[in-house]
C-alpha positions in Angstrom: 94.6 175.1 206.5 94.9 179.0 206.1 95.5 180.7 203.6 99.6 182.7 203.3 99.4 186.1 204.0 101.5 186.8 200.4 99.0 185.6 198.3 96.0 188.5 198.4 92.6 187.0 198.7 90.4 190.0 199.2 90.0 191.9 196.2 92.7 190.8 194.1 94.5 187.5 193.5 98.4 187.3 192.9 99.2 184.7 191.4 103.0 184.3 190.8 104.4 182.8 187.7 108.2 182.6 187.4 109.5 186.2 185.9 105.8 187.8 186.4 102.9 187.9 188.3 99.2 187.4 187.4 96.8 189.6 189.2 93.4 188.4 188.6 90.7 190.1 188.9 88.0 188.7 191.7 84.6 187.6 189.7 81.5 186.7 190.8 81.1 184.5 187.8 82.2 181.3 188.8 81.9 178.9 185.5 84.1 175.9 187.0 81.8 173.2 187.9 80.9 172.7 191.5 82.0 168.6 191.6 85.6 170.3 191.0 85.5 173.5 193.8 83.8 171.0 196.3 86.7 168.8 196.3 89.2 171.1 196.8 90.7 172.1 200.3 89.2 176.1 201.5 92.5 177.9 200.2 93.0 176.3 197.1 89.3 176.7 196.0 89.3 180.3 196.8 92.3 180.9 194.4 90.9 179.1 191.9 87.2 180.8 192.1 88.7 184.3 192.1 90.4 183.7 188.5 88.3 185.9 186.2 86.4 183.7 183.5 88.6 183.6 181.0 91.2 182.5 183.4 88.9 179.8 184.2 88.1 179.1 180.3 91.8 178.7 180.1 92.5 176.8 183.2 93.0 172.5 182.2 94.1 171.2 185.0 94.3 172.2 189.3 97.7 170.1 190.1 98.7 169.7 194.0 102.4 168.2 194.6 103.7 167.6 198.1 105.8 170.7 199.4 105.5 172.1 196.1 103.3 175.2 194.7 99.8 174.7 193.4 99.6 174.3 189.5 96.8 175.7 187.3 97.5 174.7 184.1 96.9 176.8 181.0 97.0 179.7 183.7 99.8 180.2 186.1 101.5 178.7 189.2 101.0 179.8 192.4 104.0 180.0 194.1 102.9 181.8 197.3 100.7 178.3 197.6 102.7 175.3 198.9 100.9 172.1 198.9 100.9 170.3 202.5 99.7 166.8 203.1 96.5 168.0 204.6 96.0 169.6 201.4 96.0 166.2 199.6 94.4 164.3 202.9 91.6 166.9 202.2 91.1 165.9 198.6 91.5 161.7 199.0 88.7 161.8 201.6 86.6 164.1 199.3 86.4 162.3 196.2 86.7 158.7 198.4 83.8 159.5 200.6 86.3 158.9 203.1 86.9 155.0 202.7 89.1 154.6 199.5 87.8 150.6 199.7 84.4 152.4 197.9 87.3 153.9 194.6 89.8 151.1 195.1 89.1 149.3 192.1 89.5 152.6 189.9 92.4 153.8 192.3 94.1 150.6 190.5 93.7 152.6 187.0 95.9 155.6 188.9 92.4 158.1 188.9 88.9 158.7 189.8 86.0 160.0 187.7 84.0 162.4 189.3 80.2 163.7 188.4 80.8 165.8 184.7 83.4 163.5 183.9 86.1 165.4 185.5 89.1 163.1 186.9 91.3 162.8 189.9 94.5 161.2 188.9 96.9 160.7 191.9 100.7 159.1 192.3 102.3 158.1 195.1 103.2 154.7 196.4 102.2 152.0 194.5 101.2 148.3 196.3 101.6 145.9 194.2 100.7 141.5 194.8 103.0 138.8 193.8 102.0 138.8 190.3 102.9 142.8 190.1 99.3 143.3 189.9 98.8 147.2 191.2 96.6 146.4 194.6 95.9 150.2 195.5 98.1 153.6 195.5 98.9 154.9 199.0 101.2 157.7 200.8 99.3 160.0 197.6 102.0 162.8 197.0 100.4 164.2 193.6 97.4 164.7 192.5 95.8 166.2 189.3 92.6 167.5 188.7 91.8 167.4 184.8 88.6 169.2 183.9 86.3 167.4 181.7 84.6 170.4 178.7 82.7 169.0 175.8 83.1 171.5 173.1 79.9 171.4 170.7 80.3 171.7 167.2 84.6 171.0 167.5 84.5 168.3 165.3 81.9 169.8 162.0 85.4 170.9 160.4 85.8 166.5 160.9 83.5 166.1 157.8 85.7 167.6 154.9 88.5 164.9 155.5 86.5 161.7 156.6 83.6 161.4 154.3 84.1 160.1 150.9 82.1 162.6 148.8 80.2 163.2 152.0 78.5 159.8 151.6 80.8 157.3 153.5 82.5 157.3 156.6 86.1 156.8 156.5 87.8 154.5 159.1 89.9 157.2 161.2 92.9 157.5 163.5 93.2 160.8 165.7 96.3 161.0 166.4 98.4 164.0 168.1 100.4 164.5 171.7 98.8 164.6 175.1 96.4 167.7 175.5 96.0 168.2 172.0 92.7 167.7 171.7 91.8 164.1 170.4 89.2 163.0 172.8 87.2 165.9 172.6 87.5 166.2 169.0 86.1 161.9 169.1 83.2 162.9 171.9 81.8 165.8 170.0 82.3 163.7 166.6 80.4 160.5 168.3 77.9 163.2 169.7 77.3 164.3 165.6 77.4 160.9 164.2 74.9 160.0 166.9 72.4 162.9 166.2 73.0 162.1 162.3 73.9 166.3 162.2 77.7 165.2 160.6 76.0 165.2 157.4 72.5 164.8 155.5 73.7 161.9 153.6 74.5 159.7 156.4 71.8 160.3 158.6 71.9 159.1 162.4 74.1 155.9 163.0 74.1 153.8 165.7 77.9 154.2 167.7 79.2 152.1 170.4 82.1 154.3 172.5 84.6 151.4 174.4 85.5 153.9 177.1 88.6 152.3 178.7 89.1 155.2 181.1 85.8 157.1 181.3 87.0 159.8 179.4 85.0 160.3 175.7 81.5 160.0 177.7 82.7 160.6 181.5 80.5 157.9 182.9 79.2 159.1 186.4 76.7 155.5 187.7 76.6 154.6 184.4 75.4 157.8 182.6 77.3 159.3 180.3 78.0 162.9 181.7 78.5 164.9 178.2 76.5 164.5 175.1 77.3 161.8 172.6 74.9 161.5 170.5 71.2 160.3 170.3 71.5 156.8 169.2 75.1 155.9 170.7 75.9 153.4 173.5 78.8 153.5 176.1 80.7 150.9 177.5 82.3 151.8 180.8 85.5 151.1 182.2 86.5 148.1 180.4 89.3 147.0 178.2 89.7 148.2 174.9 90.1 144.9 173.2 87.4 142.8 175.1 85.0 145.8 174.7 85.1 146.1 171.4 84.0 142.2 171.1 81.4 143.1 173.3 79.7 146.0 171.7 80.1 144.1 168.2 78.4 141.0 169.5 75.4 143.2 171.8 74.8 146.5 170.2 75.3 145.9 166.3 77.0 149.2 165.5 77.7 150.9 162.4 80.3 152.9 164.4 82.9 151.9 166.5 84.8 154.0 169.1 87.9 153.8 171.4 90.7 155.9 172.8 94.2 155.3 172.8 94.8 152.1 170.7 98.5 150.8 170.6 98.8 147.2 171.3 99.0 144.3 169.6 95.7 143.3 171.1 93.8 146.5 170.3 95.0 146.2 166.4 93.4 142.5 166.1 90.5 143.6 167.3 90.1 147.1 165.5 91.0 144.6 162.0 88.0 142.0 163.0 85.9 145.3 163.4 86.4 146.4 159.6 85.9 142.7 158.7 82.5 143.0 160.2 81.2 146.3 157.9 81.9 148.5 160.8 83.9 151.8 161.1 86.4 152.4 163.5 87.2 155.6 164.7 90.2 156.7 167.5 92.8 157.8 168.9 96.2 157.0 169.3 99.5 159.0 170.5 101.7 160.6 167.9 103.5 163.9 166.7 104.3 162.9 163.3 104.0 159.9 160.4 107.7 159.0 161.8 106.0 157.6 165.4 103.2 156.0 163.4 105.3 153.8 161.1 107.9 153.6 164.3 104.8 150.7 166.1 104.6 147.5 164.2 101.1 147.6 165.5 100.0 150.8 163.5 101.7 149.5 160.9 100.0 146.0 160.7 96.5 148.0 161.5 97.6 150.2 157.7 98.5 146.9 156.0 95.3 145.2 156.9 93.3 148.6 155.3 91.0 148.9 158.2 92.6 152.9 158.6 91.7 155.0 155.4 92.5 158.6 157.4 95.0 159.3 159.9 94.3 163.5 161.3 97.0 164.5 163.1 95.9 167.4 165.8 97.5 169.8 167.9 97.1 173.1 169.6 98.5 175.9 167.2 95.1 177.5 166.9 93.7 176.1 170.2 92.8 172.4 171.2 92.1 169.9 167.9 93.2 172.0 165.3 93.9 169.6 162.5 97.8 170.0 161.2 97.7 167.3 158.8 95.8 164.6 157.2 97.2 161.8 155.6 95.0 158.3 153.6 96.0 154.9 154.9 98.6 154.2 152.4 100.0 157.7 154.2 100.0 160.1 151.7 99.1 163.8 152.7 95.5 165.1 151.6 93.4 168.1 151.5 90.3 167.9 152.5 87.8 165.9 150.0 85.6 169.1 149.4 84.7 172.5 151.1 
């Protein structure tokens, strides 16, 4: 690999981005995390560590598409930077430890989670068996690189909406578009609930994350990579529905969380939850009250009472900021108290 003599490496980086171009500023501060640089091929790292830090603040996600130019998301696209398959080669064998047989099982899922809970999602050709199973992912012609930040303290502004005169918890749905902040708005609220710093009244609680795709805690061997809370327990990599039976049955919690709920499946289980005395707080995809009532699922999960708050999120003032709030019969409310 090399490194095209348009794109200026030395003391200034160009980075082209449609009707203007970028230069950043070479900086010695380098605040991505090193399980994310050490994966990438020479060229493509050496962009992406001479972005200034608040480029690097900024930057979501390092995409690589076959014969197409490098994506930094939430910063620019490099144009002068065309993705070969040596480029992508270089990445497969880095986060596979060269034998994707060790990754298979989460190559399945269409991603890998790396140390800090980053991931490496890939496309390409799908194998599939004669049930239609998915058997592996080969031929990779995509990947993305989604970096994993736990913002501390994101969910505080939480409390106003989901405690009942800051004594109960209210069962809650996080709902809003991709990117819009809903899991790190649940890690950092399991992280508070956990600690027992959401409020003085509740105290610490004990919460059980079902983390389908290693995403609230980022998992790495079995240890959850950010900070969710003292007295909270993680369940790695396995089906929403079936997990949530589990943690109810081993870890007695007063809190229950998942991300992404939508099936039938997920719904039942959620309802037996509330039947049990315990809260169930997550996520689920939506822009507005018109997708919600849209899934006879959501609906069925409203009728049954075991949603009292639905915060829709999006990114008007960043990440998680909370648009609207609605109760479970979905009528819009303020927040309970301030």
């Amino acid at each position: 690999m090399h490194t095209p003599s348009h794109i200026h490496l030395t003391d200034r980086t160009s980075i082209a981005t449609g009707e203007r171009t970028v230069n950043a500023a070479v900086t010695t501060t380098d605040i991505l995390p090193g399980a994310v640089i050490d994966l990438l091929p020479p060229d493509v790292a050496l962009i992406v560590r001479n972005l200034t830090a608040a480029q690097q603040s900024r930057l979501e996600e390092i995409r690589m598409r076959l014969h197409r130019p490098l994506e930094l998301v939430g910063v620019a696209i490099a144009r002068g930077m065309i993705i070969s398959p040596e480029h992508l080669r270089h990445v497969m064998a880095t986060v596979t430890g060269s034998s994707v047989y060790a990754v298979e099982q989460e190559l399945r899922r269409g991603y890998v989670t790396l140390a800090g809970g980053h991931r490496v999602g890939v496309a390409g050709r799908v194998v599939v068996d004669e049930q239609d199973h998915v058997r592996s992912i080969r031929d990779v012609g995509s990947v993305n690189i989604r970096l994993a930040r736990q913002i501390i303290g994101s969910a505080e502004r939480l409390s106003a909406y989901i405690l009942e005169e800051r004594h109960r918890l209210l069962p809650t749905l996080i709902a809003g578009p991709p990117l819009s902040g809903k899991t790190t708005l649940l890690r950092d609220l399991a992280r508070l609930l956990g600690n027992g710093e959401l409020s003085s009244h509740l105290g610490p609680l004990r919460v059980a994350i079902v983390d389908e795709r290693s995403e609230i805690a980022g998992c790495y061997k079995g240890a959850p990579q950010f900070d969710v809370g003292l007295l909270t327990d993680v369940l790695d990599g396995c089906p929403k529905q079936a997990g949530m039976y589990l943690m109810l049955r081993s870890m007695a919690p007063q809190v229950l969380m998942t991300d992404e709920i939508g099936s039938a499946a997920d719904v039942q289980a959620i309802a037996d939850v509330s039947l049990a005395g315990v809260c169930f707080i997550g996520t689920l995809h939506a822009r507005t009250v018109s997708d919600l009532q849209s899934r006879e699922a959501v609906r069925d999960l409203l009728r049954a009472g075991a949603i009292e708050r639905i915060l829709f999120v999006g990114r008007k003032h960043g990440p998680g900021t909370i648009e609207r709030v609605y109760d479970g019969q979905l009528r819009e409310v303020t927040a309970a108290w301030h």
